[in-house]
C-alpha positions, -999 to +999 in steps of 0.1 A: +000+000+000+013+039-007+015+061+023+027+084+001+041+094-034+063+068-046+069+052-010+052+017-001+047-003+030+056-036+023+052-059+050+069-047+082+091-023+063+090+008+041+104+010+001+109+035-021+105+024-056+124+055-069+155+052-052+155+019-042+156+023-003+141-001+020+137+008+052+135-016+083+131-006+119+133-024+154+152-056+150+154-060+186+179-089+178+186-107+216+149-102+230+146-141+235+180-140+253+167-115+275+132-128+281+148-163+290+172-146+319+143-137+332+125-170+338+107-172+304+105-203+289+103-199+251+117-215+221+149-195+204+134-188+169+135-155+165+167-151+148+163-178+117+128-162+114+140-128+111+167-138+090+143-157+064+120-128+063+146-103+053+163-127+029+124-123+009+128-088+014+162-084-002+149-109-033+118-095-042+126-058-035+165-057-051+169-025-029+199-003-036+203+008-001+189-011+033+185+021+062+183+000+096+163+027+116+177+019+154+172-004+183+187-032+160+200-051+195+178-051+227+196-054+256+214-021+275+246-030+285+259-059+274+259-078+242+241-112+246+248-141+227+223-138+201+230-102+191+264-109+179+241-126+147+236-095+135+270-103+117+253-127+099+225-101+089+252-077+080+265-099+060+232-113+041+229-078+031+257-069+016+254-100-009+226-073-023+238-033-018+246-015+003+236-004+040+232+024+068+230+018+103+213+045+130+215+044+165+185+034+189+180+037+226+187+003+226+220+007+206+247+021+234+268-013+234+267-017+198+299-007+182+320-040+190+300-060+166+298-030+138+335-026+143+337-069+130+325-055+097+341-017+097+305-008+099+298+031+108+271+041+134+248+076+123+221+096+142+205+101+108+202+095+070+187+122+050+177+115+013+153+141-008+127+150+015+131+127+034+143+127+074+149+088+085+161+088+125+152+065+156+128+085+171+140+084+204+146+122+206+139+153+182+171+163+165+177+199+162+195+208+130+194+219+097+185+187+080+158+180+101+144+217+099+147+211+061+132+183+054+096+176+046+088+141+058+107+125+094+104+086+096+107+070+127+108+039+145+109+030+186+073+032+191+064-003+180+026+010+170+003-010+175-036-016+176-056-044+197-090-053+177-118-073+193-139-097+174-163-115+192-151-118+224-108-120+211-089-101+214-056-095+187-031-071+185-017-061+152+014-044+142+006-013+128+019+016+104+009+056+117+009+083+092+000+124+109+024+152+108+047+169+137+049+209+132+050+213+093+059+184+084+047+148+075+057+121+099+059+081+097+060+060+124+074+020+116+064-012+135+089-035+151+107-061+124+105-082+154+084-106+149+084-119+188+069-088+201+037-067+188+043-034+201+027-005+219-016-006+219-017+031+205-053+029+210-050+026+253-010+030+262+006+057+267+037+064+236+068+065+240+080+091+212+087+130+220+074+135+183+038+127+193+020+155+209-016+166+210-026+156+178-017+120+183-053+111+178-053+124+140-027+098+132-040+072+104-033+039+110-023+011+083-024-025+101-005-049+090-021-085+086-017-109+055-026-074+035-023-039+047-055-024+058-061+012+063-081+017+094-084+056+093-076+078+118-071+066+160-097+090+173-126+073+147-109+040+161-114+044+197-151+061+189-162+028+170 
């Protein structure tokens, strides 16, 4: 589906057809390390999963550029044993073109494994209009004040629908606008975790303020469905 001109969602990521970019946000590579410290008892799939998912990506999309939008490791301060995989990612990649890699909240212990593959860490990558950044804070500088459209991650957006008694949650897409300008808001690529209900939790981002409610959301399912704005949502 178009969010806008020449820019797709295609499953959990974003593509633009004219330059070839594909963005991906949210790996949150090590969460099943993390999760099983803590007592959880889960089987360790998450990795060959997400792996398999972005091989598709990669040969059905033939990007020219892969922008990895922040968080792509989740634990703080220390690098657990499925994290150092992101190698392997790194290295699926680069069979196909090139990529970026920005910092995330979750990225302060990153650097040993990006310094494996020479690999430099950015706050940012600006292209045309467009603004691409974790989300984590609101940059102040020139290419921000700029640019026309910001794309963000490190919400994980998204919606909980009820139908007939169930209850699912659904990763989810949010198109609105901060100040002037357009802004885009990516799910997780995790495919462990679901993400923030931005229909009753509170969000995480600095960028949202009080029009949050004006967003319009695009679920992602086996399709993407537009949904139309949250405040029709929550008023259904």
């Amino acid at each position: 589906m178009e969010l806008l001109s020449g820019l797709q969602i295609i499953d959990l990521s974003l593509f633009f057809f004219n330059s070839k970019t594909l963005i991906i946000s949210d790996l949150q590579l090590g969460y099943e390390d993390y999760l099983i410290k803590k007592g959880v008892l889960i089987l360790k799939f998450q990795f060959d999963d997400l792996y398999k998912k972005f091989e598709g990506l990669l040969e059905f999309l033939k990007p020219k550029l892969v922008v990895l939008n922040g968080d792509l490791k989740h634990e703080f301060g220390t690098i657990n044993k499925t994290e150092w995989k992101l190698l392997k990612l790194f290295d699926l990649i680069k069979k196909y073109c090139d990529f970026v890699v920005i910092k995330g909240n979750h990225d302060s212990i990153i650097k040993p494994i990006l310094k494996k593959r020479g690999i430099k860490l950015v706050d940012e990558y600006v292209f045309e209009e467009y603004y691409v950044c974790h989300g984590h804070v609101i940059p102040n500088n020139r290419k921000f004040n700029d640019s026309k459209t910001i794309i963000i991650g490190h919400e994980h957006p998204a919606i909980s629908l009820r139908d007939e008694g169930r209850v699912e949650k659904f990763k989810c897409f949010l198109k609105g606008s901060y100040e002037d300008k357009d802004l885009i808001v990516m799910p997780s690529f995790n495919v462990l975790t679901k993400g923030t209900d931005v229909l009753t939790q509170k969000t995480l981002s600095p960028f949202f303020d009080l029009n949050f409610k004006e967003f319009e959301v695009y679920v992602v399912s086996e399709k993407i469905k537009y949904f139309g704005k949250i405040k029709d949502i929550i008023n259904r």
